[in-house]
C-alpha positions as CSV (number, residue, x, y, z in Angstrom):
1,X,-24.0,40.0,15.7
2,X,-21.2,42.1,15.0
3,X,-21.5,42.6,11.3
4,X,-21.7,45.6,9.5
5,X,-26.1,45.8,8.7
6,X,-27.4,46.8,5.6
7,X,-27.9,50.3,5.1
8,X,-31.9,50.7,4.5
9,X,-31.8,52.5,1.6
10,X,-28.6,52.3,0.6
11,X,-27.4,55.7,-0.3
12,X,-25.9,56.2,-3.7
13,X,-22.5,57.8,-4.0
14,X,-20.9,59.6,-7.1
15,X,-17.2,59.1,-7.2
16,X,-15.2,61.0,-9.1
17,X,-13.5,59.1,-12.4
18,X,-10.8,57.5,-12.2
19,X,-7.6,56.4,-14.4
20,X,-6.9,52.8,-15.2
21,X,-3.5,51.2,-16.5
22,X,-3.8,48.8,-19.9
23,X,-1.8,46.0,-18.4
24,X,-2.4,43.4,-21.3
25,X,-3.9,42.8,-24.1
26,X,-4.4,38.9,-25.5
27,X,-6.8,36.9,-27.6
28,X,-8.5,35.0,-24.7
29,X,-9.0,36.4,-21.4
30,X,-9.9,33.9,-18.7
31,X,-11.4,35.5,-15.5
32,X,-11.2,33.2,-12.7
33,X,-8.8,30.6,-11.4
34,X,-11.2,27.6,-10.3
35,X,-12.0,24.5,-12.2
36,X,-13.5,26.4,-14.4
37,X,-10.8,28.8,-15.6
38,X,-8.4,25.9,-15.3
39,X,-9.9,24.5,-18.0
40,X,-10.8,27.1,-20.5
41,X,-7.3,28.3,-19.8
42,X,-5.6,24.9,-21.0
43,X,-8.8,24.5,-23.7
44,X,-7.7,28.2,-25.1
45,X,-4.0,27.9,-25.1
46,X,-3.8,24.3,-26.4
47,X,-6.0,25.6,-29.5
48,X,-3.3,28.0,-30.2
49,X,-4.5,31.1,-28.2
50,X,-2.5,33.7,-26.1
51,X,-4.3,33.3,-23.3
52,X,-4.4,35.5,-19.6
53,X,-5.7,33.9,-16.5
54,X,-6.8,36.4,-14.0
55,X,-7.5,35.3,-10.0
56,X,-8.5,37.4,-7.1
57,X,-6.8,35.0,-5.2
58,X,-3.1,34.3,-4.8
59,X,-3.3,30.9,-6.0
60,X,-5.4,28.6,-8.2
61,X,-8.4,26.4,-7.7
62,X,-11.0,28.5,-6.7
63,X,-13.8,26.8,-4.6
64,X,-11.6,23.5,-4.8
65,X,-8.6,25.7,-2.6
66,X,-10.0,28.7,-1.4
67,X,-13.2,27.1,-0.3
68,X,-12.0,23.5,0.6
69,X,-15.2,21.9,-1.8
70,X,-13.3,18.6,-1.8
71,X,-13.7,15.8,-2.9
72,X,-13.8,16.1,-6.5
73,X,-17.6,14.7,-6.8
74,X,-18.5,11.5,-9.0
75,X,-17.9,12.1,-13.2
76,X,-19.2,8.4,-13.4
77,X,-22.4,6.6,-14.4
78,X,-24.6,4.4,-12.4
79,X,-25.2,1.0,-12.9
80,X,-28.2,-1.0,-12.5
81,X,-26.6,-3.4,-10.1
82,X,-28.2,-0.7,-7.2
83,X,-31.9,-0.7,-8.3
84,X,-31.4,-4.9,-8.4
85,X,-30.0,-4.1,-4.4
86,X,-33.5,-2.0,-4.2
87,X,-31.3,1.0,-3.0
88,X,-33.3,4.3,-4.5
89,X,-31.9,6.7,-2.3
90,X,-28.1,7.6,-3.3
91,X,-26.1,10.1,-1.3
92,X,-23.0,11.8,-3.8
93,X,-20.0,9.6,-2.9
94,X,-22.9,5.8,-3.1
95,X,-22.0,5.4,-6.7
96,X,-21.8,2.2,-8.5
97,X,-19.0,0.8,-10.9
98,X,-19.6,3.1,-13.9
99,X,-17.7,4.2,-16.7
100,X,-16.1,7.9,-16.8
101,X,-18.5,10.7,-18.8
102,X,-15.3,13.5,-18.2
103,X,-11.7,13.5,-19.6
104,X,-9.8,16.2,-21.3
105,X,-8.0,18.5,-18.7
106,X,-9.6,17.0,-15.6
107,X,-7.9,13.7,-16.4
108,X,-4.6,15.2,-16.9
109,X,-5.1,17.2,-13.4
110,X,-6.4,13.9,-11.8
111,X,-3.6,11.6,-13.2
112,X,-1.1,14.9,-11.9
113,X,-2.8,14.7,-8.1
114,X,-2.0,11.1,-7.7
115,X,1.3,10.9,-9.3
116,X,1.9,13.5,-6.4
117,X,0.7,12.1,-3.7
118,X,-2.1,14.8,-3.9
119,X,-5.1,12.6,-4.7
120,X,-7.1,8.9,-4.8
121,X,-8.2,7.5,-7.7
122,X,-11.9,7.2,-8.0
123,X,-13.1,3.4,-7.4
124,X,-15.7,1.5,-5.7
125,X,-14.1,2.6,-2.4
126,X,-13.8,6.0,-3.0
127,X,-17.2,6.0,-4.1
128,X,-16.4,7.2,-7.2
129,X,-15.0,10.6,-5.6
130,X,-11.6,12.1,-5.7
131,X,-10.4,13.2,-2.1
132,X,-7.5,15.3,-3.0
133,X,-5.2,17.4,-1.1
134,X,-5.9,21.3,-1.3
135,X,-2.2,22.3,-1.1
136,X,-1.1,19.8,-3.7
137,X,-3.9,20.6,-5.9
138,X,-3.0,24.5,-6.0
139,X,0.9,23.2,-7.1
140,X,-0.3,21.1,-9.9
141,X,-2.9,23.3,-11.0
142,X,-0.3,26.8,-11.6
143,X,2.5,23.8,-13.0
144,X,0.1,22.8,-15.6
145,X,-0.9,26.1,-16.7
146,X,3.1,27.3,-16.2
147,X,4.3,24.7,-18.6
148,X,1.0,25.3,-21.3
149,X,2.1,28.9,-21.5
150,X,-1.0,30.2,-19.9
151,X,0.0,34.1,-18.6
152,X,-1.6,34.6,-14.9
153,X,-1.9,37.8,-13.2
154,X,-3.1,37.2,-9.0
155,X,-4.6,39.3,-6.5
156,X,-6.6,40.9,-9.0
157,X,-10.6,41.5,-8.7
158,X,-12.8,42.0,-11.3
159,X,-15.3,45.2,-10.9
160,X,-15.8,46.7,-14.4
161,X,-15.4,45.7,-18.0
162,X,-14.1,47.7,-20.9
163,X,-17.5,48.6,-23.3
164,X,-16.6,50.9,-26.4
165,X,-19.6,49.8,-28.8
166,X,-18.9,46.1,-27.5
167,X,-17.2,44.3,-25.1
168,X,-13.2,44.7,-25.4
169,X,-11.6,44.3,-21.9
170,X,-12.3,44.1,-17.8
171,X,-11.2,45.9,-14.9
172,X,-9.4,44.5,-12.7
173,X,-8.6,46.3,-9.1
174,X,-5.2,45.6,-7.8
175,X,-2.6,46.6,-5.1
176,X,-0.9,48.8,-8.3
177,X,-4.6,50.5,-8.7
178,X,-6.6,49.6,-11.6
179,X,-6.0,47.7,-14.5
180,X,-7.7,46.7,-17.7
181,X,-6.8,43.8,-19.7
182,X,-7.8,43.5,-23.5
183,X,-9.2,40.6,-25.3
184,X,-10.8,39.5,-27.9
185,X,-12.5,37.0,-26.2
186,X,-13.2,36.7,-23.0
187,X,-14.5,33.7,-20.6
188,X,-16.4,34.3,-17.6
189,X,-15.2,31.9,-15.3
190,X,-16.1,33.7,-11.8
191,X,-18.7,31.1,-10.4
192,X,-21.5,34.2,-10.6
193,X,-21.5,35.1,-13.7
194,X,-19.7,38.5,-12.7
195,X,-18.5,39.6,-15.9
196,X,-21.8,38.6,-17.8
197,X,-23.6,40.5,-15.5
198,X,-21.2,43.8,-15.4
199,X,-21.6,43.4,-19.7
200,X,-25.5,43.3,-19.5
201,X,-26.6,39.9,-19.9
202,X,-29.7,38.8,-19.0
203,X,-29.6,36.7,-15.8
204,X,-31.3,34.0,-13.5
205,X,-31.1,33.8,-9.5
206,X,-32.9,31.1,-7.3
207,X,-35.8,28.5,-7.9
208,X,-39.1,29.9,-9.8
209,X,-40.9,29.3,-6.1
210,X,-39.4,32.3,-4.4
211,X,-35.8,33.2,-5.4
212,X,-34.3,31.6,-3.2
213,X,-31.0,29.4,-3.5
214,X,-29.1,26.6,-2.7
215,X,-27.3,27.6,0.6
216,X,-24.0,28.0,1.3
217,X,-21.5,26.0,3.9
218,X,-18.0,26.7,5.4
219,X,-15.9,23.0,4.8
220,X,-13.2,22.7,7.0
221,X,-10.5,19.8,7.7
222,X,-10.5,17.7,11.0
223,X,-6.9,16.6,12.1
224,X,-6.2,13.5,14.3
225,X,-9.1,11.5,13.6
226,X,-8.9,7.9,14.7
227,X,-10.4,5.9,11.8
228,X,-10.5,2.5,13.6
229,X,-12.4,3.9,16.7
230,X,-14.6,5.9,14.5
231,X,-15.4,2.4,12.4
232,X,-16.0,0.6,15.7
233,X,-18.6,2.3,16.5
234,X,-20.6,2.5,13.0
235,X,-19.9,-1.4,13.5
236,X,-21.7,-1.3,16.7
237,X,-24.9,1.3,15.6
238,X,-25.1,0.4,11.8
239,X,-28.6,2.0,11.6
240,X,-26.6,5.1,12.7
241,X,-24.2,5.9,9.3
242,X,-24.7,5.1,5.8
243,X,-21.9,6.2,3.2
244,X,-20.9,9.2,4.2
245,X,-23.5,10.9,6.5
246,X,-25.4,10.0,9.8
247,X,-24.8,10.5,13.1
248,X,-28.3,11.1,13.8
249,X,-28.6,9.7,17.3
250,X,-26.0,11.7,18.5
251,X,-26.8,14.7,16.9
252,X,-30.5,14.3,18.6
253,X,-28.7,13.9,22.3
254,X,-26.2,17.2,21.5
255,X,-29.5,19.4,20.6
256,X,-31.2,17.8,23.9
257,X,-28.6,19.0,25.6
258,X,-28.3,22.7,24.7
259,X,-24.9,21.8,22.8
260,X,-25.8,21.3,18.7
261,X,-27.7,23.3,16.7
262,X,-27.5,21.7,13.5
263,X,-29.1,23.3,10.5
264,X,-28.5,20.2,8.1
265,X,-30.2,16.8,8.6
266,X,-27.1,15.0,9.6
267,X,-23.5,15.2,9.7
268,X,-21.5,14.6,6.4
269,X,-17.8,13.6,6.0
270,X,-16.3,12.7,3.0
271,X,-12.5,11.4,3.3
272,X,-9.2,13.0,2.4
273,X,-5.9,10.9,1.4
274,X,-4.5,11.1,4.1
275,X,-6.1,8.8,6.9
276,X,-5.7,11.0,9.9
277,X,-8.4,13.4,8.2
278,X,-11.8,13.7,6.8
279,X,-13.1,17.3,5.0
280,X,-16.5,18.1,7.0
281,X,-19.4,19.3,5.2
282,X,-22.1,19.9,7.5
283,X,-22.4,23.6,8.0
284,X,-25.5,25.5,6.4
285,X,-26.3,29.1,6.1
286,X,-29.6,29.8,4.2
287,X,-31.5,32.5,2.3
288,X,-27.9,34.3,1.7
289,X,-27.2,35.0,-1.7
290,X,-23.5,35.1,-2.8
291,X,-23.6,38.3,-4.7
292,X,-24.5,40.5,-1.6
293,X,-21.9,41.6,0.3
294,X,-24.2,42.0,3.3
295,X,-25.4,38.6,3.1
296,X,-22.2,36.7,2.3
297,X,-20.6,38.5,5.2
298,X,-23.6,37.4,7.7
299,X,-22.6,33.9,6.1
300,X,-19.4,34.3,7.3
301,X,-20.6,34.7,10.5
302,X,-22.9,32.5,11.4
303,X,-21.1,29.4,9.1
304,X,-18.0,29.8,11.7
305,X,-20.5,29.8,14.6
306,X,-21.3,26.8,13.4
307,X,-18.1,25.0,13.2
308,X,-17.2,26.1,16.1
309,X,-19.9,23.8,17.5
310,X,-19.6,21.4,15.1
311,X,-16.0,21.0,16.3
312,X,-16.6,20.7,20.0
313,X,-19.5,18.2,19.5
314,X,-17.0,16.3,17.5
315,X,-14.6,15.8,20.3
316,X,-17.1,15.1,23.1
317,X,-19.6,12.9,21.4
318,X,-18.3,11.1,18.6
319,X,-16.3,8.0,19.0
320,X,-12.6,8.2,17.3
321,X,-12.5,12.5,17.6
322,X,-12.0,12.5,21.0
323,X,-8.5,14.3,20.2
324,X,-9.3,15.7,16.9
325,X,-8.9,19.2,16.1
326,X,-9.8,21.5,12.8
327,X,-6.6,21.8,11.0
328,X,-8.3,24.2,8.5
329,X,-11.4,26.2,7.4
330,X,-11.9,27.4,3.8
331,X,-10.8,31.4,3.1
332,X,-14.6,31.6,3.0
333,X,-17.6,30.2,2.7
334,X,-18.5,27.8,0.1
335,X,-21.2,29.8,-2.6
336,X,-23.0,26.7,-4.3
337,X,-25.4,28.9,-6.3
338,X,-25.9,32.4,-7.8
339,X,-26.4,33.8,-11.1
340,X,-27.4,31.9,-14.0
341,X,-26.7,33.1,-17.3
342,X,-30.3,33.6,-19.7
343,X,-28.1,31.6,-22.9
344,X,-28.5,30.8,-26.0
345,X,-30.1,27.0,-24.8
346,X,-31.6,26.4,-21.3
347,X,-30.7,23.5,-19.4
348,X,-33.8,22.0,-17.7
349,X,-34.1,19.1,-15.2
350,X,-35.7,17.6,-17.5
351,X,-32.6,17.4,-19.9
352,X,-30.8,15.9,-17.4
353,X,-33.3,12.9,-16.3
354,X,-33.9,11.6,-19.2
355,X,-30.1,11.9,-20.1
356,X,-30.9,14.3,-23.7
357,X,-28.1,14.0,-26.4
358,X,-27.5,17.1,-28.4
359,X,-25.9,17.8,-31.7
360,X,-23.8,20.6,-30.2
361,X,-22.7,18.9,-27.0
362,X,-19.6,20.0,-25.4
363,X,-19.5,18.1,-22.4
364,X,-21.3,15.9,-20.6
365,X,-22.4,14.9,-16.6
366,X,-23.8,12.0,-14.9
367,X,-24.0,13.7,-11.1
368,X,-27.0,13.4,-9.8
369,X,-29.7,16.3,-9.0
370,X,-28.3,17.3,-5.6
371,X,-30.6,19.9,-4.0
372,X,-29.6,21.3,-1.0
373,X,-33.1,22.7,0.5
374,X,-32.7,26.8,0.3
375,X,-35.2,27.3,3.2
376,X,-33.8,25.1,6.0
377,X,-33.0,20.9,6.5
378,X,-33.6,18.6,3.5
379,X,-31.2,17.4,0.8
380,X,-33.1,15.9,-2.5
381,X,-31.0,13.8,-4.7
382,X,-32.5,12.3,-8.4
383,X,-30.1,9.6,-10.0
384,X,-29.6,10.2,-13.8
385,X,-30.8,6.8,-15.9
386,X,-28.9,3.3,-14.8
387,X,-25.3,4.1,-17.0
388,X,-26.3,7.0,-18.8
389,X,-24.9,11.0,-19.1
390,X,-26.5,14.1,-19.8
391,X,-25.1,16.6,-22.8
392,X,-24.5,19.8,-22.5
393,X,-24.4,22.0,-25.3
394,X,-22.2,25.1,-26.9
395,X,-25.4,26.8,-26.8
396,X,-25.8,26.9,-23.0
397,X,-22.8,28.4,-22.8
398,X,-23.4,31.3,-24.6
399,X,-24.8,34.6,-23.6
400,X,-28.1,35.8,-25.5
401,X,-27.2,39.3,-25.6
402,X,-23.6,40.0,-24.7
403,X,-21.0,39.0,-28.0
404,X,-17.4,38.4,-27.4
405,X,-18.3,36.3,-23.8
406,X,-18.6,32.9,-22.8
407,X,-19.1,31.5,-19.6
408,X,-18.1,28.3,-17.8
409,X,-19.0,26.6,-14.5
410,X,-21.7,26.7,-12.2
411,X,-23.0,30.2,-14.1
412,X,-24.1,28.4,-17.3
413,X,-27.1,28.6,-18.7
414,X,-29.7,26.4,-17.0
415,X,-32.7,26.5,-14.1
416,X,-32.4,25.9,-10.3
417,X,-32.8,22.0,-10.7
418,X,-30.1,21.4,-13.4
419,X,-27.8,23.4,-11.9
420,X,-27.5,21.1,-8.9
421,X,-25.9,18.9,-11.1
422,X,-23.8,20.8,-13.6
423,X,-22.4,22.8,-10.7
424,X,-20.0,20.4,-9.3
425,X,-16.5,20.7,-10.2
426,X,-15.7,18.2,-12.5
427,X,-18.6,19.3,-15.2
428,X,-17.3,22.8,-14.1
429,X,-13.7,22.3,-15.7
430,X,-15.3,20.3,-19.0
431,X,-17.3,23.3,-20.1
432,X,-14.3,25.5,-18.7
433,X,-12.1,23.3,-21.4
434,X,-14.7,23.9,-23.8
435,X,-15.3,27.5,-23.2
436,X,-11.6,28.1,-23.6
437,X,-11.5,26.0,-27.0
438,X,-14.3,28.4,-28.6
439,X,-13.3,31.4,-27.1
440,X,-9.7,30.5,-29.3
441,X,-11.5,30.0,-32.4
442,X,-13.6,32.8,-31.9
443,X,-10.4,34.4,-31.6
444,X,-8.4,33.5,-34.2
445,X,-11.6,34.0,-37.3
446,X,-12.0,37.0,-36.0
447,X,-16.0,35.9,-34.9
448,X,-17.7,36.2,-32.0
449,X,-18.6,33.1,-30.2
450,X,-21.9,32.1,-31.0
451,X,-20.9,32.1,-34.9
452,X,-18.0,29.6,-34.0
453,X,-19.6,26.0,-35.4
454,X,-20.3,23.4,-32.6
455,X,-18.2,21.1,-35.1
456,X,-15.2,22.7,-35.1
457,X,-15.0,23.1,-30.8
458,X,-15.9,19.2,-30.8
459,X,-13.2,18.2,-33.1
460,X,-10.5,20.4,-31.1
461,X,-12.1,18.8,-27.9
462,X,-11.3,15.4,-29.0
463,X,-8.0,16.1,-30.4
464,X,-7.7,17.6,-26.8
465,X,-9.0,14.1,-25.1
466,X,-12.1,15.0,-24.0
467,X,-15.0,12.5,-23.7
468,X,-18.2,13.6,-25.5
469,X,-19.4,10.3,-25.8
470,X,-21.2,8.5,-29.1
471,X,-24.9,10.0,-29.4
472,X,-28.3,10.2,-31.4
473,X,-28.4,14.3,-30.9
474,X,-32.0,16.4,-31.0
């Protein structure tokens, strides 16, 4: 494998200190352009904040662009109409009619995509996903934040924050050397709780069992897929796709033949909007943790392996790819799970099964528990209740030990099972939007976060549009 291997021990260098330029200084500093950031960027500003966005990329959209995590997964409930069927099983994308648990700023990005030609509607035949389109999604994502007044500085990696008797700013390297932007309060939106972690909160990594986490997979784009040939043949082996995954006939005959090595259970495609094209999502790299340079690089590795037999098995053995090519691969590998933030509340699998209301809720979800299995094949899936939503609330959002600091996304505050729901990107940019609301209050009273009361964010929420549903809290 040509891959730089860990150095075993890794020796410890002192460098000597070095100078960093004050580029900014605001009220609410959003690190990280994903769903996330997108939200608690619009949340922030739209509460009347000065807000700066900071990417490491040169664009927006994070895992939705850079990593090709598309489509946007179900924000819907479930209806009982499926247990009446006797279906107990669901795959993400098998949803039933249901009513919408998200709104706010993922509406207005979703009513934006379609208007543009950059995305489907969710419906019974979507499944209740949103394909979108990668390239529009990055346009409508930096016009939304352009016109809002949202300040964005790209190409810009966080490695340090700013700690003069509490947290005032992070460090950002750059192609102009290093900067440091000031705020008064900033959101954590990089996926792994980087800035948390770099401030000294208290975090989580893995399922109790071992450590380990939810593995990571490489998405790519297949061009020149021919739908009708592809739907002849399910036609003709029905027992051989359901949804959106199957395949596994085939996929035993590649193996027998030396020519697949699959590390998932079957072969996943989820549709695009254009009907040439379907976004694969069948690649899986486990016991890699996304935090570990070493590890994610390996990832790198063997995930593009992997396509690169994925893709020939494609064109020899599956009806309707015989031409088929992959148009695109994500800039890297797709990181479901790293840190979890220790918070202020604890989101528990528990919370989400039994679809708990709480007095502070921010926002809510309704995707299933979606477990992808850390040690090898295996995927389990538990539904929420028939046309109910979880809450998730302000406190879960809030670091224990670390003032001035939210976070947003997948890095909330939660255990290995709820976060295979909240992680998706949908719920990602609702307690983005929520994030960014608090942060601006914080802000403006001069408070730190977790004094900011739950009221006050949920009012400015709904002014905002968001859905945080009617509820009997505990």
């Amino acid at each position: 494998m040509p891959i730089l291997q860990r150095p075993d021990p890794i020796p410890e260098l002192r460098l000597p200190p070095r100078a960093a330029k004050l580029a900014a200084e605001t009220d609410v500093l959003v690190v990280g352009g994903g769903p996330a950031g997108i939200g608690a960027a619009l949340g922030a500003v739209r509460a009347g904040a000065r807000v700066v966005l900071v990417e490491r990329y040169g664009f927006l959209g994070g895992n939705a662009t850079a990593a090709l995590v598309m489509p946007l997964m179900s924000f819907h409930t479930q209806r009982p109409v499926f247990e009446k069927l006797g279906v107990t099983n669901l795959l993400p994308g098998d949803h039933g009619p249901g009513h919408p648990v998200i709104a706010g700023v993922l509406k207005e990005l979703l009513e934006r995509l379609v208007r543009d030609g950059g995305a489907v509607s969710p419906s019974l035949d979507t499944g209740y996903v949103v394909p979108f389109d990668p390239e529009v999604f990055k346009w409508v994502a930096l016009d939304l934040l352009d016109r809002a007044g949202v300040q964005m500085l790209f190409h810009a990696f966080a490695s340090g924050v700013l700690d003069n008797d509490g947290l005032e700013g992070v460090v950002f390297e750059t192609k102009s050397g290093p900067l440091i932007i000031k705020a008064k309060t900033i959101v954590d939106c990089t996926g792994d709780g980087d800035i948390a972690a770099l401030a000294g909160a208290d975090c989580e990594i893995g399922r109790e069992l071992d450590g380990l986490v939810q593995p990571m997979t490489l998405m790519f784009r297949v061009a020149d897929f021919e739908q009708a040939a592809f739907q002849a043949y399910v036609k003709q082996h029905p027992d051989q796709w359901r949804g959106v995954h199957g395949l596994w006939d085939l996929v035993r005959q590649a193996t027998a033949d030396g020519e697949l090595e699959l590390v998932r259970e079957d072969v996943l495609f989820f549709a695009t909007p254009h009907p040439r094209e379907l976004s694969v999502n069948s690649t899986r790299v486990t016991r890699v943790l996304g935090t570990d340079v070493w590890d994610w690089s390996r990832a790198e590795w063997e995930s593009r392996r992997q396509l690169h037999q994925l893709q020939s098995f494609l064109r020899k053995y599956v009806p309707g790819f015989e031409a088929s090519y992959a148009v695109q691969s994500g800039v890297h590998a797709g990181v479901r799970e790293t840190r979890r933030i220790v918070g202020q509340y604890r989101l528990t699998a528990q919370d989400l099964l039994s679809a708990r209301k709480f007095s502070d809720v921010i926002a809510r979800g309704a995707y299933p528990v979606d477990i992808h299995n850390p040690a090898g094949k295996g995927t389990v899936l538990k539904r929420m209740p028939a046309d109910e939503a979880y809450d998730i609330p302000l406190r879960a959002l809030v670091p224990e030990r670390v003032e001035r600091l939210l976070v947003a996304g997948r890095c909330i505050s939660g255990t290995h099972e709820a976060h295979s729901s909240y992680r998706v990107m949908p719920i990602a940019m609702a307690t983005g939007q929520a994030a960014g609301v608090c942060a601006a209050l914080a802000s403006r009273a001069g408070i730190t976060p977790g004094h900011v009361a739950a009221t006050e964010v949920q009012q400015e929420l709904v002014r905002q549009g968001a859905d945080l549903g009617r509820r009997e809290a505990s």
